[in-house]
BAZATI-59568 format. One line per field, with one value per residue (C-alpha): y, z, x; residue in one letter. Coordinates in nm, 4 decimals, decimal comma, always signed. Last residue first. Layout:
y: Y/...
z: Z/...
x: X/...
type: a/...
//
This chain:
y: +11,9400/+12,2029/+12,3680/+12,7658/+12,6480/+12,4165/+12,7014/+12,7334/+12,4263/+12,2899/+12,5608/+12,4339/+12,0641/+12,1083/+12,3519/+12,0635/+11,8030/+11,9932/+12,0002/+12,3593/+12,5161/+12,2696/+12,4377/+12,5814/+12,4249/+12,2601/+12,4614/+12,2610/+12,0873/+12,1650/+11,9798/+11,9746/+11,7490/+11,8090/+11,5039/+11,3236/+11,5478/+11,5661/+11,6138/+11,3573/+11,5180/+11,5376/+11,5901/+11,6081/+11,6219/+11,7174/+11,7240/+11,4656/+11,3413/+11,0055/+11,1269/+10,7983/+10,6794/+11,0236/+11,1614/+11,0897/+11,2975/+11,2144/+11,3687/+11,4291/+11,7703/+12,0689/+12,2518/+11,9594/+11,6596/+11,3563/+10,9829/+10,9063/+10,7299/+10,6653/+10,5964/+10,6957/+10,5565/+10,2461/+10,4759/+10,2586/+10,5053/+10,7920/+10,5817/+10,4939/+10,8584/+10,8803/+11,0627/+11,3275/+11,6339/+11,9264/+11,9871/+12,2676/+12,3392/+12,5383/+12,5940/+12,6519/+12,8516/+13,1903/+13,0703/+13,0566/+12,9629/+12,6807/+12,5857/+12,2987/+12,1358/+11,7997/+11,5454/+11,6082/+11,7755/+12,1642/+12,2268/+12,6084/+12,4807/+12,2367/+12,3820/+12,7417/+12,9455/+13,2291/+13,4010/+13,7395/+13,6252/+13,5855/+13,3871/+13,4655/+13,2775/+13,5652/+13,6802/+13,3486/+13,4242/+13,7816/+13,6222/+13,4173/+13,0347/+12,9825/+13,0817/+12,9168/+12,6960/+12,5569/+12,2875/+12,0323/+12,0240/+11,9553/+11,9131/+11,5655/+11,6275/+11,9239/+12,2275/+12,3239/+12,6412/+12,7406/+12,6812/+12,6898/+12,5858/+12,7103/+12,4699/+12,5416/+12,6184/+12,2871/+12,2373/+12,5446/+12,4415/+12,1389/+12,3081/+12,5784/+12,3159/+12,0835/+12,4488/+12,4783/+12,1304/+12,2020/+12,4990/+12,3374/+12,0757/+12,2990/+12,5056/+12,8522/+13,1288/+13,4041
z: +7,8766/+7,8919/+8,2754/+8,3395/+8,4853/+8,7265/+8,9094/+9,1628/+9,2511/+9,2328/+9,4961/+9,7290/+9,6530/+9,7212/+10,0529/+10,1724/+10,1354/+10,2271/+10,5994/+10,7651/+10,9540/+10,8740/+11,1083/+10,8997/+10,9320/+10,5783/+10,3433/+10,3089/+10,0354/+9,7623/+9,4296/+9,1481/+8,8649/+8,5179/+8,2902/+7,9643/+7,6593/+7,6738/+8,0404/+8,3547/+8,6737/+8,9578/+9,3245/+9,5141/+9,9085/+10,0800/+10,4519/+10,5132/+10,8081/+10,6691/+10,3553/+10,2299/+9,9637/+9,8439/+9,8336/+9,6771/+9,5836/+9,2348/+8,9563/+8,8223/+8,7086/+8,7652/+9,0724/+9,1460/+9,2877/+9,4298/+9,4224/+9,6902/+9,6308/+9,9331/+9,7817/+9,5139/+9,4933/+9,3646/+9,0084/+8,8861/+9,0280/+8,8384/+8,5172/+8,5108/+8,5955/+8,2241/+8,1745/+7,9240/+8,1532/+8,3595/+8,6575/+8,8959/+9,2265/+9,5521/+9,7902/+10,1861/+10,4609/+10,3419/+9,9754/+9,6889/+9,3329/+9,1042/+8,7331/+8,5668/+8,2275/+8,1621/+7,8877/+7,9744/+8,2749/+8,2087/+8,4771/+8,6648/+8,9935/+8,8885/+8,5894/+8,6584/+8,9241/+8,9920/+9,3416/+9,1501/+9,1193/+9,4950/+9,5587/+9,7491/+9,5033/+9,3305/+9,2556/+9,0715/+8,8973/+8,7575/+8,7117/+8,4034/+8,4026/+8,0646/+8,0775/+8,3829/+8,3636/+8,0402/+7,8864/+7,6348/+7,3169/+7,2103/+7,5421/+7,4851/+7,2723/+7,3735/+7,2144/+6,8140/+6,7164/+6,3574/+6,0740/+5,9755/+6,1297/+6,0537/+6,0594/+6,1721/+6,5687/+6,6996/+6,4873/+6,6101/+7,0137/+6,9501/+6,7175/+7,0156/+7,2475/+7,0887/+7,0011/+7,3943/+7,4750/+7,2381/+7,3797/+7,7116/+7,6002/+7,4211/+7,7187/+7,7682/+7,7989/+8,0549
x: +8,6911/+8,9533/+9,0143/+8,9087/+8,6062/+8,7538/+8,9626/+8,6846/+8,5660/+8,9123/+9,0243/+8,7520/+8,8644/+9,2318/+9,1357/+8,9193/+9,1770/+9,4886/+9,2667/+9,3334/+9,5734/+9,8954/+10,1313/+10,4466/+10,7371/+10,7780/+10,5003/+10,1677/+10,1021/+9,7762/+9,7704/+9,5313/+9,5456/+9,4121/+9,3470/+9,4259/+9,4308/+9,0290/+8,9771/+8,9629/+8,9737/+9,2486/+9,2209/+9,5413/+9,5953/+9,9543/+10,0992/+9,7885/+10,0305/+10,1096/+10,1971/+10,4235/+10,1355/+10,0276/+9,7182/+9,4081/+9,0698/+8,8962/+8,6754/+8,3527/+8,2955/+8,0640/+8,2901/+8,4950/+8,2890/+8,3896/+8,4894/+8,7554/+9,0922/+9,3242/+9,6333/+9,8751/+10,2366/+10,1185/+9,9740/+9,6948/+9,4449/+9,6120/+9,6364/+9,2960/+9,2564/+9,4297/+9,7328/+9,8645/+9,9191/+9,8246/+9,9501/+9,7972/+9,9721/+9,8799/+10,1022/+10,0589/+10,1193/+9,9882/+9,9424/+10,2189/+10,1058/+10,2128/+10,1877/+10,2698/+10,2499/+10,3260/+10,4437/+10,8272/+10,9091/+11,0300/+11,2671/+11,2010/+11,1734/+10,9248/+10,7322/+10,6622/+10,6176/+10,3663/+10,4150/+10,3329/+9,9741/+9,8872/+9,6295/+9,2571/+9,0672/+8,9602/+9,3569/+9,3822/+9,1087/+9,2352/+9,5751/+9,4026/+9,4226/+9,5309/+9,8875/+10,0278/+9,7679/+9,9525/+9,6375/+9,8529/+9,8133/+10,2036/+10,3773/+10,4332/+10,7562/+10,9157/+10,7870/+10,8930/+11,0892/+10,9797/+11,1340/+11,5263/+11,8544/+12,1942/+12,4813/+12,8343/+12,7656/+12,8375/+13,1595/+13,2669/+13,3011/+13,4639/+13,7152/+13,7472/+13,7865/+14,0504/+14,2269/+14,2142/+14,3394/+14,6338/+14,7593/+14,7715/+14,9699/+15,2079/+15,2748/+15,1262/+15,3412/+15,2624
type: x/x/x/x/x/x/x/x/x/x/x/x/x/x/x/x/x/x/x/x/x/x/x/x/x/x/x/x/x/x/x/x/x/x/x/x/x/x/x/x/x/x/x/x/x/x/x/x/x/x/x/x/x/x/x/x/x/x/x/x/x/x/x/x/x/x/x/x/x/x/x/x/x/x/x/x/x/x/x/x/x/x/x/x/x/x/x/x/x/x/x/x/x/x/x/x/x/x/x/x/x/x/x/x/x/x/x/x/x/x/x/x/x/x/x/x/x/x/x/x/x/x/x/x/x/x/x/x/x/x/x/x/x/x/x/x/x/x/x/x/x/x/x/x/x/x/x/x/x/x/x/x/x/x/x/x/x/x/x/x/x/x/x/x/x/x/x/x/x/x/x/x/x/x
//
């Protein structure tokens, strides 16, 4: 098959294209994304022993959101029976949480031997999700807990947020 001359040109246009990327070598070490520098990875530094002893499944480990890195955050999710559970590390403030408009309904409490917060969402009007978050060195550590589309919601997201909290807290920075 004989390919005509415009189609021979596109394809040298892509090979130069194509080599001009790859001409330069480039030395050091890899470096993260920016904001990721410092940041607590619960993926990695909350061990799959604990996560076993609070009744979680190691294997159902995901990382990031659906696999995309987000910038200046680190995130971590396991699967429960009818419901996930999500930590989130990253650079903000609870100023910053309870600035946030699309937060709501912010109660003072206690996570394991921390201070910290309980909100949810402004559009959950079903308590389909609760987060609790506490303030650490790099910013703070936020815990989520949302219930999986059809399943029934069998217990409050509230009181399974805060029980996991209690128990994961000691694995958190300060």
């Amino acid at each position: 098959m004989r390919m005509s001359m415009g189609g021979r040109l596109l394809v040298a246009g892509i090979l130069v294209w194509a080599l001009v990327g790859c001409g330069s070598a480039v030395e050091g070490e890899a470096e993260p994304l920016s904001g990721h520098e410092g940041l607590f990875d619960p993926c990695t530094d909350i061990p799959d022993r604990a996560i076993e002893d609070v009744g979680l499944d190691p294997l159902t480990k995901e990382r990031d959101l659906v696999g995309v890195e987000e910038l200046g955050w680190k995130i971590c999710s396991w699967t429960g029976p009818w419901y996930f559970v999500v930590v989130l590390s990253n650079v903000y403030s609870l100023r910053d949480v309870r600035d946030n408009t699309d937060f709501t309904g912010f109660d003072d409490i206690q996570i394991g031997q921390r201070q910290g917060i309980q909100y949810s969402r402004v559009h959950d009007q079903v308590g389909a999700s609760c987060y609790i978050a506490t303030q650490v060195r790099q910013g703070s550590i936020w815990l989520r807990v949302s219930g999986m589309g059809l399943h029934p919601i069998e217990e409050s997201m509230c009181t399974l947020a805060t029980r996991y909290g209690a128990e994961l807290e000691t694995y958190w920075p300060r």
